[in-house]
C-alpha positions, 0 to 999 in steps of 0.5 A, spaced: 500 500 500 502 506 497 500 511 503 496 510 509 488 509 509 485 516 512 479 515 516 474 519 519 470 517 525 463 519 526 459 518 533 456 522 538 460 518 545 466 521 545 469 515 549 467 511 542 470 514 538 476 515 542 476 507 543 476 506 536 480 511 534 486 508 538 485 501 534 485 504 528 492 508 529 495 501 531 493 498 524 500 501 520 496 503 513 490 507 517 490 513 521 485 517 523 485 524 521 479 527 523 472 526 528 465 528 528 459 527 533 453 531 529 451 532 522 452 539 522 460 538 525 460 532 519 459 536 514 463 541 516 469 538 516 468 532 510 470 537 506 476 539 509 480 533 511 478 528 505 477 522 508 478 515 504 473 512 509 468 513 513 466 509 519 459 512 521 454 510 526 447 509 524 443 514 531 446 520 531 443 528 532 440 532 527 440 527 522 441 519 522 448 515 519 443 513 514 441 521 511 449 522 511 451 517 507 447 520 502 450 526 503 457 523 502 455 519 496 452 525 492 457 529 494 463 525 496 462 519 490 469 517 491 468 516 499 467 509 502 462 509 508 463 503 513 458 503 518 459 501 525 453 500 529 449 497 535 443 496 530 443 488 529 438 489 524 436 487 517 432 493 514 438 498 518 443 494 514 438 495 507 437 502 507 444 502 509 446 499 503 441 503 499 444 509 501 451 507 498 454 504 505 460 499 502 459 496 508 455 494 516 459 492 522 457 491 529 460 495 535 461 487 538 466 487 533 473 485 534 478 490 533 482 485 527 475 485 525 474 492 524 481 494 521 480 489 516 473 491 515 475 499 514 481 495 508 476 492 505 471 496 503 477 501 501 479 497 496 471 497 493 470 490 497 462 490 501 463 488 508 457 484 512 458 481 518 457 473 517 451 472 522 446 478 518 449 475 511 446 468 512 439 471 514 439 476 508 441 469 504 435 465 507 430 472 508 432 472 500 429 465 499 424 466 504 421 471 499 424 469 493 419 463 495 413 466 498 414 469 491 413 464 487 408 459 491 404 465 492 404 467 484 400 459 483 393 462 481 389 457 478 387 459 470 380 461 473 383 465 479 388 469 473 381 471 470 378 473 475 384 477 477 384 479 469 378 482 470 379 486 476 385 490 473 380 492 467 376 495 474 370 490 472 366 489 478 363 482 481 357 482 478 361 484 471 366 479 472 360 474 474 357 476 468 363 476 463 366 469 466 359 464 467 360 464 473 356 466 480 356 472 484 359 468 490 364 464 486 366 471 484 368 473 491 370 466 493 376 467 487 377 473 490 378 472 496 383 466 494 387 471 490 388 476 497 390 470 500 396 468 495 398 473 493 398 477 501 394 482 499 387 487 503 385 490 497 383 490 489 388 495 488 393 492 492 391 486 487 391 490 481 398 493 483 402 486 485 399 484 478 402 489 474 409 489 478 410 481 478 407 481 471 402 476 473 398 476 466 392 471 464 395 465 460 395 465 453 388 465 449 384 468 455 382 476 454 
């Protein structure tokens, strides 16, 4: 490594980052050359220090770990962002990710753990805790399968969704397909029910982003 990996520290406990600051000096490529404990003093000192890397924590005042990122990412694109943080959560490690963190540890992490982590990430790799990959892996094919069960209409219950993107009533929709009112709402309901939806147009919108069209030859 040419030159040593500059890191900013942005948490509001002072012993945190302190304590963090002290393990990542004893790394030989890093040395941190700035902190902040609020948004308002990030900013101001962001643009000054030009960090490589930022570890950020996730609750902080005045706006959250998450807002900055989107900050640095529109306005510092070549920043790397390593979030550190209590928050042992899948949807704070989503949005993370979808603000342009590059990576996500936990506090409890080890200190090796921590230096590797802030390494990785500067040299463009994204760095996650095994423990919450693992769960985003099966909450993915959890999803993935709910998905495809759930997508199982029979023919009829596909007409009858058919007809409810038209905006066809249940009488319409009896009318139109030879069927009763009450095996309307029967098909219907089975429809709620598959696809984990409360309404007709939670329905209808499901059925237009997953493509759930009629099969071939039904209009």
């Amino acid at each position: 490594m040419s030159r040593m990996i500059r890191v900013m520290i942005v948490d509001d406990h002072s012993v945190l980052r302190d304590g963090i600051a002290l393990v990542v000096n004893l790394a030989k490529e890093l040395e941190v050359i700035e902190q902040a404990s609020t948004a308002n003093e990030f900013k101001e000192k962001i643009g000054l220090c030009q960090p490589d890397v930022v570890i950020m924590d996730i609750h902080l005042q005045e706006e959250s770990g998450i807002d900055l990122t989107r900050y640095v990412k529109k306005h510092f694109p070549e920043v790397k962002i390593l979030m550190l943080t209590i928050a042992d959560d899948e949807q704070y490690l989503q949005r993370s990710l979808d603000a342009g963190a590059s990576g996500y540890l936990l506090k409890e992490t080890s200190s090796n753990e921590l230096i590797h982590g802030i390494i990785n990430v500067y040299r463009g790799d994204c760095v996650i805790p095994p423990s919450m990959t693992k769960n985003l892996v099966m909450n993915y094919k959890r999803r993935k399968n709910e998905v495809s069960s759930n997508s199982r209409l029979t023919q009829r219950e596909h007409e009858v969704l058919h007809e409810l993107t038209k905006g066809h009533t249940n009488k319409e929709i009896a009318h139109i397909l030879y069927i009763s009112d009450k095996t309307v709402k029967i098909h219907i309901s089975n429809i709620y029910r598959k696809l984990k939806v409360k309404s007709r147009s939670q329905a209808v919108l499901y059925a237009v982003q997953n493509k759930l069209l009629p099969p071939v030859g039904i209009d």
